[in-house]
N, C-alpha and C positions, 0 to 999 in steps of 0.2 A: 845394699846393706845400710849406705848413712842413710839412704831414704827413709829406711824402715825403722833406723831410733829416731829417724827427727820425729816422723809420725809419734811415737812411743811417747817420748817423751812429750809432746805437743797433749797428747790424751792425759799426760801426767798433771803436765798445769790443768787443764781444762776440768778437769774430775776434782781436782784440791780445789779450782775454783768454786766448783757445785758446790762442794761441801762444805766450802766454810762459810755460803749464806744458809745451808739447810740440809734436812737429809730422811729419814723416811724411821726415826727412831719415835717410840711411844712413850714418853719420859712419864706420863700419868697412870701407865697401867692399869692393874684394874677400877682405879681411880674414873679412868677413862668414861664409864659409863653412866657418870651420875652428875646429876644437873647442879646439884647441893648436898654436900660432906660437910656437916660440922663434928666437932667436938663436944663441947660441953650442954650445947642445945639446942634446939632448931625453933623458931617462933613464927607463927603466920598469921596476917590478918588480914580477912576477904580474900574473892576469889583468885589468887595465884595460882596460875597453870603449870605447872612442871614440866616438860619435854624429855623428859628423862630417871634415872634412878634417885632415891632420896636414901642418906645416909648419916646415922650420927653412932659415934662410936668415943669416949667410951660413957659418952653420957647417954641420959635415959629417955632425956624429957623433949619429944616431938610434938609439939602443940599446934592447930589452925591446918588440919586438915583430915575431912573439912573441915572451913570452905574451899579450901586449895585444892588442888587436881594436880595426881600424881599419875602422870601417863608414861610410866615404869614399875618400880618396885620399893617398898618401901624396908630398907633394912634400917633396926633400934638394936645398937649392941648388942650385933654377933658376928659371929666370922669372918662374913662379905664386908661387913663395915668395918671391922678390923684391919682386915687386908688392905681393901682400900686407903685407909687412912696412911697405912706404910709406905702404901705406894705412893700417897700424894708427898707423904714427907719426904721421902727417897727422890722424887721429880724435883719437888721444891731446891732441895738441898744442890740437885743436878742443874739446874735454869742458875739459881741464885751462883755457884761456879762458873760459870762461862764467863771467857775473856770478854771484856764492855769493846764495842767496836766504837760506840760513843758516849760521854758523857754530858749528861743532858742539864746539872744539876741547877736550879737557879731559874729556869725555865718552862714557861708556862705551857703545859700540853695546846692548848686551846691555840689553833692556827698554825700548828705544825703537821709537816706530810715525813711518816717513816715508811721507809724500804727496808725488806730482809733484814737484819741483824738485830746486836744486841746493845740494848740503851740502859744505861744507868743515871738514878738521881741517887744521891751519898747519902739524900734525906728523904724529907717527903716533897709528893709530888702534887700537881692542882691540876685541873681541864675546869677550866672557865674563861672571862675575859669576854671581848665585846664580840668575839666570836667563839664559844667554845666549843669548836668541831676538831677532831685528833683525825687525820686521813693517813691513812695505812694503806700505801700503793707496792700492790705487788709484783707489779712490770708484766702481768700475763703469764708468769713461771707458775707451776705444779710442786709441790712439795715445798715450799718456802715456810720459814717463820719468822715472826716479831717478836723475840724477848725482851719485854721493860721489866728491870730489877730497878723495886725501890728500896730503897733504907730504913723506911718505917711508914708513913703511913700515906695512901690514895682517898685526896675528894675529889668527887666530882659536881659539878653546879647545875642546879635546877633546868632541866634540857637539854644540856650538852650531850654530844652525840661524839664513837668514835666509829666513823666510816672506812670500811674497807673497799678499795677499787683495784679493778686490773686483776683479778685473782684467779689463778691456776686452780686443778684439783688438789685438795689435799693441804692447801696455806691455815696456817695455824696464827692464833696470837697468844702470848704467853705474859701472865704478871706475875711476880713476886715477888712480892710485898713484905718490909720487913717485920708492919706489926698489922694493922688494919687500914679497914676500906668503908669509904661509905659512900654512896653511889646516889646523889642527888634527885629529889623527886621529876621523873619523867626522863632521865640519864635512857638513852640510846647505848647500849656498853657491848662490845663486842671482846670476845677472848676467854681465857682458860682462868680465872681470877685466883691466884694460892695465896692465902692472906697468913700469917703467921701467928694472928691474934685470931681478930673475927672480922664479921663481914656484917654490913648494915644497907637495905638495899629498901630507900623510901618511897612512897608512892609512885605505884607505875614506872618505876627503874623496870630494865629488860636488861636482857643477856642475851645476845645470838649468838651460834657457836664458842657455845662455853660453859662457865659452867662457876660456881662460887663454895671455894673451898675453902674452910676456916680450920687450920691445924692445931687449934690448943684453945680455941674459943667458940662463939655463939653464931651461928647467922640468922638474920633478922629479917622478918618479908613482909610486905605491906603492897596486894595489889601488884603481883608481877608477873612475868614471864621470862624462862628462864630456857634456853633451848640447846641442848649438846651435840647438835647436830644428829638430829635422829632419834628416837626412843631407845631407846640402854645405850645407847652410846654407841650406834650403830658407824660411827666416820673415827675414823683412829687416826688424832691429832698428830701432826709431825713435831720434830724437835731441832735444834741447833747441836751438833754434835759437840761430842768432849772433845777439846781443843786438842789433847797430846795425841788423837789418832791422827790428827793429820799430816805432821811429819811423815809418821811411822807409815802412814800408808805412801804419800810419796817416795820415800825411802823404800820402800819396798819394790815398788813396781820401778823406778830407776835403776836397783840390782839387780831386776829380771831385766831390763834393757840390756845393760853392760854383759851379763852372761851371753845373752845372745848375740852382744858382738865379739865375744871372746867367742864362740862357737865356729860364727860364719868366718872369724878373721884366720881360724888356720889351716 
């Protein structure tokens, strides 16, 4: 019988472990399936390719495509882009809560390697420097994510690149941003981008697996590529859990331990 709470128990850390680098929730929802969600208006110029859904809600004005290529759907203030937009503001508002596991502030992305968690700058944040490459190592795990919460706003510098290695099925990377983004001509960008203002994304900027959300402003394309893993959002992003389930769930399965040794002990 101790045998069998050590095991128990032993599954209890190990499971709280899992879950507090990651865990298989869709914090984007129907958000999920669109390469670019703006707000107030969507603007493109030359051929940007789309990999996914295009949405603006609740403004009107979709301009530059063509020449842009939308290899999804294109929803202009109605329901889908409605929803969406709730969903991303309900994500955003989810990502930007999460306990910080580090804080980054003061520090320049450019030549830093993140694993699993969640990182905070107080303010805004830079990727540049004489090497501006951000590597994002996910140890070979499945289901993992990166959340970087910024405080207002994301540059990035002409080429800089952020590289993911070691990646499981299903690893996510996650930004949000307290006000805006602007993504350097030729920017390598990887991740889920929620910008709270807008989003500015200059020549030959890309997106892999992600996707560029502006909740109350503009996003802006010049010449890009933009890919959500899949056309409509065929890869359902993972998330970092809400921190207070994880008590509650170790608390939980330590009570079913103790029951069953009150069971077998009489």
């Amino acid at each position: 019988m101790k045998r069998f709470v050590s095991i128990l128990a032993l599954g209890v850390l190990c499971f709280t472990a899992t879950y507090s680098r990651a865990d298989s929730l869709n914090v984007l929802g129907a958000a999920s399936s669109f390469s670019v969600l703006g707000a107030s208006a969507i603007t493109n110029t030359g051929p940007t390719v789309l990999n996914g859904d295009l949405g603006l809600y609740p403004g009107t004005s979709i301009t530059g495509f063509p020449p842009g290529t939308v290899n999804g759907t294109i929803y202009n203030d109605n329901g889908v882009a409605m929803t969406a937009q709730a969903d991303a503001l309900s994500g955003y508002n989810s990502l930007k809560g999460l306990a910080s596991t580090s804080n980054l502030t003061g520090q320049n992305l450019g030549g830093l390697t993140l694993t699993p968690g969640v990182y905070t700058y107080d303010s805004s944040a830079l990727l540049s420097g004489t090497t501006p490459i951000l590597m994002l190592n996910f140890g070979g795990l499945s289901n993992q994510s990166i959340v970087i919460q910024i405080g207002s706003a994301l540059t990035t510098a002409s080429n800089s690149s952020v590289v993911t290695e070691n990646a499981g099925s299903n690893d996510s990377v996650y930004w949000a941003l307290g006000s805006s983004a602007t993504l350097g001509t030729g920017t390598a960008f990887e991740g889920y981008l929620l910008a709270n203002t807008s989003i500015t994304l200059t020549t030959g900027a890309t997106i892999n697996c992600g996707s560029a959300v502006a909740l109350n402003g503009a996003v802006t394309m010049d010449t890009n590529t933009i890919d959500s893993c899949g056309t409509g959002g065929s890869t359902t992003p993972s998330a970092v859990p809400e921190p207070e389930s994880l008590p509650l769930l170790a608390t939980g399965l330590l009570g079913a331990a103790w029951i069953v040794r009150r069971r077998f002990a009489v």
